[in-house]
NUMAR-825626 format. One record per residue (C-alpha): x, y, z negated; residue number from 1; residue in one letter. Coordinates in nm, 2 decimals. Example, Ala and Ser with C-alpha at 12.3 -4.5 7.8 and 13.67 -1.06 7.14 Angstrom:
[atom [1.23,-0.45,-0.78],1,'A'],
[atom [1.37,-0.11,-0.71],2,'S'],
//
This chain:
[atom [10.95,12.86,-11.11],1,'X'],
[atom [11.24,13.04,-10.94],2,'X'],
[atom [11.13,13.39,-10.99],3,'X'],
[atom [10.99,13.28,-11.41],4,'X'],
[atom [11.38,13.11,-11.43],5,'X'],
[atom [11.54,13.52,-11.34],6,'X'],
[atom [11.32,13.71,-11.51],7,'X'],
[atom [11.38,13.47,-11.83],8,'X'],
[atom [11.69,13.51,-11.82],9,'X'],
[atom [11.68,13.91,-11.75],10,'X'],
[atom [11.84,13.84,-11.42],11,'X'],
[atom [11.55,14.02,-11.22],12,'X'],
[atom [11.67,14.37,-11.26],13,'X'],
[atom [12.03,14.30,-11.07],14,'X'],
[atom [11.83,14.13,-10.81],15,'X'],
[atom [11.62,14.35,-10.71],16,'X'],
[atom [11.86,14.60,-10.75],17,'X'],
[atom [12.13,14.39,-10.53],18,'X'],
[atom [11.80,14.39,-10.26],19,'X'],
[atom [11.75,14.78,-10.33],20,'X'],
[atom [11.88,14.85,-9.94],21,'X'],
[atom [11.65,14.58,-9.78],22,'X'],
[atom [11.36,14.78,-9.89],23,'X'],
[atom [11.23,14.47,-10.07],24,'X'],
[atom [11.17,14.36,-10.45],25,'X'],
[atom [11.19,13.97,-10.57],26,'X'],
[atom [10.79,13.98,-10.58],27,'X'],
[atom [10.82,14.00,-10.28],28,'X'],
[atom [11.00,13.72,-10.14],29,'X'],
[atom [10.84,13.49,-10.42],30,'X'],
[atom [10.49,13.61,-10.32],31,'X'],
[atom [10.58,13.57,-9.95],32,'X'],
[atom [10.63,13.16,-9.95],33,'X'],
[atom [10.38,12.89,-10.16],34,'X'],
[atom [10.70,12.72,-10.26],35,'X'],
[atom [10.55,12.38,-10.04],36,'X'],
[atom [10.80,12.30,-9.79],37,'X'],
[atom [10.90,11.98,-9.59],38,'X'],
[atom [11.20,11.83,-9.46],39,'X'],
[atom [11.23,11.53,-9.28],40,'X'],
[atom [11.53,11.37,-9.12],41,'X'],
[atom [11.61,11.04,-8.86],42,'X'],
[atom [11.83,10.84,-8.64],43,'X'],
[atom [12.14,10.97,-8.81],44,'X'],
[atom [12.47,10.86,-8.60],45,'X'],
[atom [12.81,10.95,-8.54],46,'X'],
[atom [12.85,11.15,-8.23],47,'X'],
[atom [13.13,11.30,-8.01],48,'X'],
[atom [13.04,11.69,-7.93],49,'X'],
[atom [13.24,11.85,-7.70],50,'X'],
[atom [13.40,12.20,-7.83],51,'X'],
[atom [13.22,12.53,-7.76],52,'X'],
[atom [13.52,12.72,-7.79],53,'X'],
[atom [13.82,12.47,-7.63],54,'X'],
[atom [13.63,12.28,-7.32],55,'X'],
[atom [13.78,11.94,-7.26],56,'X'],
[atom [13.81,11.87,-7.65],57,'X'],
[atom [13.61,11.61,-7.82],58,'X'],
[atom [13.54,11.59,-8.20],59,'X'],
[atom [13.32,11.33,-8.42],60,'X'],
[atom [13.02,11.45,-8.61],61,'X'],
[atom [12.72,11.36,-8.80],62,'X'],
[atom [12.39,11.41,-8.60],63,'X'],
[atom [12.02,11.38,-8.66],64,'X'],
[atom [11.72,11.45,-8.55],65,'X'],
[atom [11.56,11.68,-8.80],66,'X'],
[atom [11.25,11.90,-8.91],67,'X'],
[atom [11.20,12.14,-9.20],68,'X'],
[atom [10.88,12.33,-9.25],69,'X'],
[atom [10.80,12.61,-9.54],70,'X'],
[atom [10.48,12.74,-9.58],71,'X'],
[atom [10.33,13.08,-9.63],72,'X'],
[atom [10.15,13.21,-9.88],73,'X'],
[atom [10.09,13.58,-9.89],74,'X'],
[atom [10.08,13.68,-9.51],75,'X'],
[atom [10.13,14.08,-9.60],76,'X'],
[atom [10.47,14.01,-9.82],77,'X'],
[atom [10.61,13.77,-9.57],78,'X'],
[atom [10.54,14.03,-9.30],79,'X'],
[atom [10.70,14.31,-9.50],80,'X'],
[atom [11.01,14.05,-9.55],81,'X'],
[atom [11.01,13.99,-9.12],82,'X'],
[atom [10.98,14.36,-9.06],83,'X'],
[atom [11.23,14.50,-9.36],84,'X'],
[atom [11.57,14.65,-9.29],85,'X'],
[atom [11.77,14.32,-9.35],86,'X'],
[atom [11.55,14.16,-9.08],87,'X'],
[atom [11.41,14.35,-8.83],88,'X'],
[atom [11.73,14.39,-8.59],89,'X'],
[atom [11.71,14.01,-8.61],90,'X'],
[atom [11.36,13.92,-8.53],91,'X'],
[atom [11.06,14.09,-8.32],92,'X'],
[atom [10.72,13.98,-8.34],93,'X'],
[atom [10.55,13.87,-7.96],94,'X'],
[atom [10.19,13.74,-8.00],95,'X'],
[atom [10.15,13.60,-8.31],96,'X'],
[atom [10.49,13.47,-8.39],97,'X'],
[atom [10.84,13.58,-8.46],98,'X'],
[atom [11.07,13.57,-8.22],99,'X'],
[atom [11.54,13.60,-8.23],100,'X'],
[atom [11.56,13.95,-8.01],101,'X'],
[atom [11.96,13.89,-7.95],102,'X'],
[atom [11.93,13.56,-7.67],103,'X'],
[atom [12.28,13.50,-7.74],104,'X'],
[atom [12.21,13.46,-8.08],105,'X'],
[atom [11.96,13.25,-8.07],106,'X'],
[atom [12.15,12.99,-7.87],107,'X'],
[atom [12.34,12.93,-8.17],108,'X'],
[atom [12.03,12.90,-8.44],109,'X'],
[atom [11.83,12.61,-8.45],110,'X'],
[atom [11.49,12.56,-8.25],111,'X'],
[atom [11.24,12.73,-8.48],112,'X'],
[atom [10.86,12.82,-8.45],113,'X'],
[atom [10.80,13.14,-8.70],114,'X'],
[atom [10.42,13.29,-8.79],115,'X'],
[atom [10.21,13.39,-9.06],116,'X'],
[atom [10.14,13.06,-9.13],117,'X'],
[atom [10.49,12.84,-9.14],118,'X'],
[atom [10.83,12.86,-9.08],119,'X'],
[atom [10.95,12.56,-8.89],120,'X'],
[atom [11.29,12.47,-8.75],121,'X'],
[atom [11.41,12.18,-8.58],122,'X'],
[atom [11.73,11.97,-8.42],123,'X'],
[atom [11.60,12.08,-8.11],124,'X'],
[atom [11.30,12.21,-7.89],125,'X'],
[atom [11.13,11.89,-7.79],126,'X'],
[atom [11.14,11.74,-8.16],127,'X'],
[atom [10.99,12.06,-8.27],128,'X'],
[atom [10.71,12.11,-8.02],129,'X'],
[atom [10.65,11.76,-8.07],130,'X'],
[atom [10.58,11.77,-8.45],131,'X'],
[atom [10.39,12.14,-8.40],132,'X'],
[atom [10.15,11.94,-8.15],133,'X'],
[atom [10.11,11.65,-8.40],134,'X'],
[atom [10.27,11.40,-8.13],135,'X'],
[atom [10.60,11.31,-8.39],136,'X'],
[atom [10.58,11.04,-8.62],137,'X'],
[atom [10.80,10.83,-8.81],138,'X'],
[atom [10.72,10.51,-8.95],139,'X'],
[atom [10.82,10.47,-9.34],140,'X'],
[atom [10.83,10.12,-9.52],141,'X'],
[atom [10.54,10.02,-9.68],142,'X'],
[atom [10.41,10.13,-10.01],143,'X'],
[atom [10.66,10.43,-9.98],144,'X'],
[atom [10.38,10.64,-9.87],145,'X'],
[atom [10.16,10.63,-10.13],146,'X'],
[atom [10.45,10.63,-10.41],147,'X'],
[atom [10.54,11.02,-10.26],148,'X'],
[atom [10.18,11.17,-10.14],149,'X'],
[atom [10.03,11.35,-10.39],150,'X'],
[atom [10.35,11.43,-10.63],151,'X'],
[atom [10.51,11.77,-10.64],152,'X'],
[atom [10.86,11.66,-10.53],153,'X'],
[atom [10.86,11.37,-10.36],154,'X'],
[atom [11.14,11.21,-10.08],155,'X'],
[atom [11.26,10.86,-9.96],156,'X'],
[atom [11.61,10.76,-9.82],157,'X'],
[atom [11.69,10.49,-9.59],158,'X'],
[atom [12.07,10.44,-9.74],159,'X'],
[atom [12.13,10.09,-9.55],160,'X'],
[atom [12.08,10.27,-9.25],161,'X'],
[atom [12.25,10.59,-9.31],162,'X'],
[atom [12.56,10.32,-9.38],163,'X'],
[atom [12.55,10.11,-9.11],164,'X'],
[atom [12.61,10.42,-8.85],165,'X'],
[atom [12.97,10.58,-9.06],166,'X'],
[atom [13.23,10.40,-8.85],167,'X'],
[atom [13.48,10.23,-9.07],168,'X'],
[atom [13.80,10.24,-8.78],169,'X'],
[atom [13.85,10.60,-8.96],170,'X'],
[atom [13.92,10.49,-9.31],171,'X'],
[atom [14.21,10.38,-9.45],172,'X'],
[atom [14.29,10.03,-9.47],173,'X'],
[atom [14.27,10.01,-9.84],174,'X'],
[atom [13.97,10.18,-9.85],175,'X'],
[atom [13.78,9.94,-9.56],176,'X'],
[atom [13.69,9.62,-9.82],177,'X'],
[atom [13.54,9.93,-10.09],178,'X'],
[atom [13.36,10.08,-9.79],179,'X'],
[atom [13.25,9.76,-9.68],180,'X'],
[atom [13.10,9.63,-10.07],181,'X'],
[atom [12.94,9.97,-10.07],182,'X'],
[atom [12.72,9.90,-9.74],183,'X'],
[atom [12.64,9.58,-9.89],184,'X'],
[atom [12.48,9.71,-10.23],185,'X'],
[atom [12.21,9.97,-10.19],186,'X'],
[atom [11.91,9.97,-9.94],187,'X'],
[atom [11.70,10.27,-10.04],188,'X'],
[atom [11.61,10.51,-10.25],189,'X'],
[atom [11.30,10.67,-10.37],190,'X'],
[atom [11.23,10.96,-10.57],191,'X'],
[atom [10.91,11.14,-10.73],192,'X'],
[atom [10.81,11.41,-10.98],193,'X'],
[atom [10.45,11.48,-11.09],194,'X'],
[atom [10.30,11.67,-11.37],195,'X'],
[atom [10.26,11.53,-11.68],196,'X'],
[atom [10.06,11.73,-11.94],197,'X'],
[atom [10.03,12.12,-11.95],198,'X'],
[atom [10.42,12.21,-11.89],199,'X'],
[atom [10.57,11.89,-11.86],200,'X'],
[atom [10.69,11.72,-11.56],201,'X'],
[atom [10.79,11.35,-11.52],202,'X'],
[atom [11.06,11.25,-11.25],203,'X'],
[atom [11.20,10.91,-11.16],204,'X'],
[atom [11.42,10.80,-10.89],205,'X'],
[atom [11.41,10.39,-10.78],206,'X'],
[atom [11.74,10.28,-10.62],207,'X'],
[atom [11.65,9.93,-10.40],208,'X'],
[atom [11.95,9.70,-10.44],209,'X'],
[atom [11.99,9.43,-10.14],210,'X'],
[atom [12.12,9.19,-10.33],211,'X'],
[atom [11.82,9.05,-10.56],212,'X'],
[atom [12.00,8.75,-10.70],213,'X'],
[atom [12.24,8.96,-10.90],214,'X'],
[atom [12.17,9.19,-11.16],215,'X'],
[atom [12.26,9.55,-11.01],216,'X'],
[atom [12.46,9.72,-11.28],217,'X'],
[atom [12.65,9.40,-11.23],218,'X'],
[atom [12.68,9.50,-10.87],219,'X'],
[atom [12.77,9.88,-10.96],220,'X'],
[atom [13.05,9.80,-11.20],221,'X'],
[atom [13.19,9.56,-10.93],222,'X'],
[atom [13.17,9.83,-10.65],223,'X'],
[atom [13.33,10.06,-10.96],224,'X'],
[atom [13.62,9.84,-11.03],225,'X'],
[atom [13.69,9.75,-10.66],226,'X'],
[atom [13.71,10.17,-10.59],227,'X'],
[atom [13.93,10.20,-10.93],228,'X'],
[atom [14.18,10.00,-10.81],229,'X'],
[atom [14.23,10.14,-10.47],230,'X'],
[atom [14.29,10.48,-10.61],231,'X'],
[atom [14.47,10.33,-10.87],232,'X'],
[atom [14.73,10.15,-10.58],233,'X'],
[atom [14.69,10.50,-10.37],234,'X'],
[atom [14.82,10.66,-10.71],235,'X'],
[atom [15.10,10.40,-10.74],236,'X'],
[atom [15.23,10.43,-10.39],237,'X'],
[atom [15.26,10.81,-10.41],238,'X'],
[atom [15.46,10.79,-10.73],239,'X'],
[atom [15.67,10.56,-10.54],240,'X'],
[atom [15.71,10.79,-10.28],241,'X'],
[atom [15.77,11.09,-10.50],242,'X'],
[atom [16.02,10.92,-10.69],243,'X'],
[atom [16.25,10.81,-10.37],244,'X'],
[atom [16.25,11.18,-10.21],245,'X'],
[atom [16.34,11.30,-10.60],246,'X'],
[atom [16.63,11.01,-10.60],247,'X'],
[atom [16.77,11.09,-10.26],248,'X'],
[atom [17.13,11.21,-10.25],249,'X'],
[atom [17.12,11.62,-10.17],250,'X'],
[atom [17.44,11.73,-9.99],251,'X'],
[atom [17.58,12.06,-10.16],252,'X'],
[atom [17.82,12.36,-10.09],253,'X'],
[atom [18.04,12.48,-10.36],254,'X'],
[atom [18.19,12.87,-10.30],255,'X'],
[atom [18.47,13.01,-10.47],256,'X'],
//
């Protein structure tokens, strides 16, 4: 679809042009990969890392445990991609997979499994041997299964517990009751596209509302108006503030 999108639009001549000095064409990094990839993602929290640059200093970041897999599809392109100019100073092929040569640079990449077949990263080592020994699993709601397998594009998203983890001590105060109604309204959200007809695709996306009893654009224009007026007080009070520094008395020099 990518490559059909560039060449409609007479775009594929700068590209491959653009990749003249890799020593590779657009073919051939649309023939290298089927275009069927995977990502998965869990136990997203808050967490303090320590700086790798200033020891001794603490920051807050989002954290998950993660895996994303794309496969390949013609083994001889992606091969010519892993062995090309732009690459080969980066990877080196042991055994039957690709491998960082620079240690110190692959310390800072993610843990990843590279071959012919798929190219897999992960959060980190254990997660990703685990899912390349068919040992990880994660447990999705029921009925969310069979809603995604089987469609072209297909994901779910636990919001309710994405929210529960963002800590709300780091907001502002007015923004704590908006933050708050917006934890309380959605719990997940589902999406799906599958092929309709010759060149037609259908897509939908299902937002699950945990309040039932109330009709949900109800609830959306609520959580609306509640974030309107906040900015709108935010708004007022700089104004405010504007206005006093612009009214303050400024002590001048006259020179004759």
């Amino acid at each position: 679809m990518i490559g059909d999108i560039v060449k409609a639009t007479g775009m594929d001549g700068m590209v491959n042009l653009m990749m003249g000095k890799s020593g590779l064409s657009m073919d051939d990094v649309l023939n290298a990969f089927e275009g069927q990839l995977t990502y998965v993602a869990s136990d997203f929290a808050i967490t303090k890392k320590e700086s790798p640059y200033f020891p001794g200093e603490f920051t807050e970041k989002p954290d998950a445990k993660w895996i994303f897999s794309l496969k390949v599809g013609n083994k001889d392109a992606f091969n010519k991609i892993m062995t090309s100019p732009m690459l080969k100073e980066v990877f080196t092929k042991e055994g039957d997979h690709y491998v960082v040569v620079n240690p110190m640079a692959a310390a800072t990449m993610p843990a990843m499994s590279i071959n012919e077949k798929f190219v897999t990263l992960g959060s980190d080592s254990l997660l990703l041997q685990e899912y390349l020994g068919g040992k990880g699993h994660i447990k999705l709601p029921d009925g969310i299964e069979g809603k995604v397998k089987g469609s072209m594009l297909g994901g779910y998203v636990d919001i309710e517990k994405i929210a529960s983890v963002i800590p709300e001590d780091k907001m502002e105060e007015d923004e704590k009751p908006v933050a708050k109604k917006a934890k309380e309204l959605l719990k997940d959200v589902t999406f799906v596209s599958k092929a309709d007809g010759g060149d037609v695709q259908h897509g939908e996306a299902v937002l699950t509302f945990k309040n039932k009893d109330q009709n949900s654009l109800v609830q959306l224009i609520n959580l609306g108006t509640e974030a309107a007026k906040v900015m709108q007080a935010r708004k007022a009070k700089d104004k405010a503030y504007e206005d006093s520094v612009f009214a303050a008395p400024v002590d001048t020099a006259v020179a004759q």
